[in-house]
N, C-alpha and C positions, 0 to 999 in steps of 0.2 A: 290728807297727807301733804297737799300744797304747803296747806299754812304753817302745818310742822316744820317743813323746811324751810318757810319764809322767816317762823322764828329763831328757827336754829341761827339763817343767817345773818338777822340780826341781832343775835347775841354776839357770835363769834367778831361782827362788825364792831360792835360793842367793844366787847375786851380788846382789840386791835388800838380801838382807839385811847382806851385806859393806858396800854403798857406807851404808846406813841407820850403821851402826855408824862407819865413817869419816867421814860427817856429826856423829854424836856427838861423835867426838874431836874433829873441828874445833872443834865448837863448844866441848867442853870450854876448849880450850885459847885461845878466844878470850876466856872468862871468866876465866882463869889471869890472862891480859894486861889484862884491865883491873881485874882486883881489885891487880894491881900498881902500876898509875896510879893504881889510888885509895891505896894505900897511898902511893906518893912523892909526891900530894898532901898528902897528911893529915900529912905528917912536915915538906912545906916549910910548910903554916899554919903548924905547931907552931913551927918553928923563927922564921919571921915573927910569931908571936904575944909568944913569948918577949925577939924583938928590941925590938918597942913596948912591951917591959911595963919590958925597960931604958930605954928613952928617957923613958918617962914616970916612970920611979924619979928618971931623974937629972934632971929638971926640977924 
């Protein structure tokens, strides 16, 4: 019965460490997504910056 429970607990250690690791990905890939929003922000400044820089050329 030892070893029943030695495997039980390294099952249970097992899946611990599965959800640990698909916790990671989530998060990885929550970062993916907003390093994306910052990047389509940073592209509409540019592009808004560049618009004011004509406006105030042509004034």
């Amino acid at each position: 019965s030892k070893v029943k429970s030695q495997k039980s607990k390294v099952k249970s250690q097992k899946s611990k460490v599965k959800s640990q690791k698909s916790k990671v990905k989530s998060q990885k890939s929550k970062v993916k997504i907003q390093k994306s929003k910052v990047k389509s922000q940073n592209s509409k400044f540019k592009s808004q910056n560049s618009k004011v820089k004509k406006e105030v050329n042509a004034l």
